[in-house]
C-alpha positions in Angstrom: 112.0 110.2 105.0 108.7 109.4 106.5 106.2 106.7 104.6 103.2 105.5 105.5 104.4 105.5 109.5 107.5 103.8 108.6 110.8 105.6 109.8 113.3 105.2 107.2 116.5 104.0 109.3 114.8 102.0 112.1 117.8 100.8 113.8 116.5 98.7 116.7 116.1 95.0 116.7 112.7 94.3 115.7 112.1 92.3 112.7 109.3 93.9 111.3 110.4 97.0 111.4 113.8 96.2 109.3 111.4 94.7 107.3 109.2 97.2 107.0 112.4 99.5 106.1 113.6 97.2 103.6 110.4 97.4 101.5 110.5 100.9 101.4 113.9 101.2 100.6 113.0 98.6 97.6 110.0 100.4 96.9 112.6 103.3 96.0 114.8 101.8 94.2 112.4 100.1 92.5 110.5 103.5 91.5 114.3 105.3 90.4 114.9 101.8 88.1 111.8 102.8 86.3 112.2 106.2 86.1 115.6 105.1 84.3 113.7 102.8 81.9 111.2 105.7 80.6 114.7 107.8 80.2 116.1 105.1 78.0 112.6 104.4 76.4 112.8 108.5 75.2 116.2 107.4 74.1 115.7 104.7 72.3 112.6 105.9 70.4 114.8 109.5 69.3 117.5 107.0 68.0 114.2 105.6 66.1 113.4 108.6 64.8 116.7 109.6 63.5 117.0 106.1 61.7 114.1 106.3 60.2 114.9 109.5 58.7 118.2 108.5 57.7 116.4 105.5 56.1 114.6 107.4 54.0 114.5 111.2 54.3 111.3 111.6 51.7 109.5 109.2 52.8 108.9 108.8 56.7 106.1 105.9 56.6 109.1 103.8 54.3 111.6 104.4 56.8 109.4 102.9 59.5 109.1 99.7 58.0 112.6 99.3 57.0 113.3 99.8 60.7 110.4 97.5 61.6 111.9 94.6 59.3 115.5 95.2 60.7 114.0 95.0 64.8 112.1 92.1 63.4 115.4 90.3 62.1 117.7 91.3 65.1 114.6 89.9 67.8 114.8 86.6 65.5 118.6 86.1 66.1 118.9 87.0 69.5 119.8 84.3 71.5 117.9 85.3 74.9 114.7 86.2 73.6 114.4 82.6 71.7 115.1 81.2 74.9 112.5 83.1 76.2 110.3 81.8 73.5 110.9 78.4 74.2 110.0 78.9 78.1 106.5 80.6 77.0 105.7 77.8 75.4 106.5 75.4 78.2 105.1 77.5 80.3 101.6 77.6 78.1 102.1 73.6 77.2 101.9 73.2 81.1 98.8 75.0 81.6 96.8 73.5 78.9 98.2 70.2 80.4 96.5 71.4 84.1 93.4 72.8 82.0 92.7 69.1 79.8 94.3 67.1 82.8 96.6 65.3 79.8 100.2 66.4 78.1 99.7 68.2 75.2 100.0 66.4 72.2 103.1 67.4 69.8 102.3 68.9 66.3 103.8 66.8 63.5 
């Protein structure tokens, strides 16, 4: 494979060139990992659509928000994604601290 004047393979001792051949061999794996997401994105949203209608078969727009309210209550108890949470908001408390030049102060 030829890309943008890089060899793929370079086998000879300069750096740049194995570095060179390492960012293109990221690059592709990087472009097959999100070819795999939009795969499982199609997935997921036909599983959607199959809930929902299980849900309730007469009435598509109810369905949706019964599946809306159960994402909503399995985000809340997932473990990772509070944690998550919790960096955001260090992460945002930190850059109002840079932007006023003081901590921020706690709500009570």
């Amino acid at each position: 494979m030829h890309f943008s004047g890089i060899t793929r393979g370079a086998t000879d001792d300069n750096p740049l060139a194995k570095l060179q051949n390492g960012l293109v061999n990221f690059g592709e794996q990087l472009l097959r990992l999100a070819n795999q997401v939009a795969q499982l994105e199609a997935a997921v949203n036909v599983l959607k659509i199959l809930a929902i209608s299980q849900l309730s078969p007469d009435d598509p727009l109810a369905g949706l928000k019964q599946l809306q309210g159960l994402e909503k209550i399995l985000i809340a108890a997932d473990p990772q994604d509070q944690a998550r949470r919790k960096a955001l908001d260090v992460a945002e408390a930190i850059q109002e601290w840079r932007k006023r030049g003081k901590p921020p102060v706690a709500d009570s």
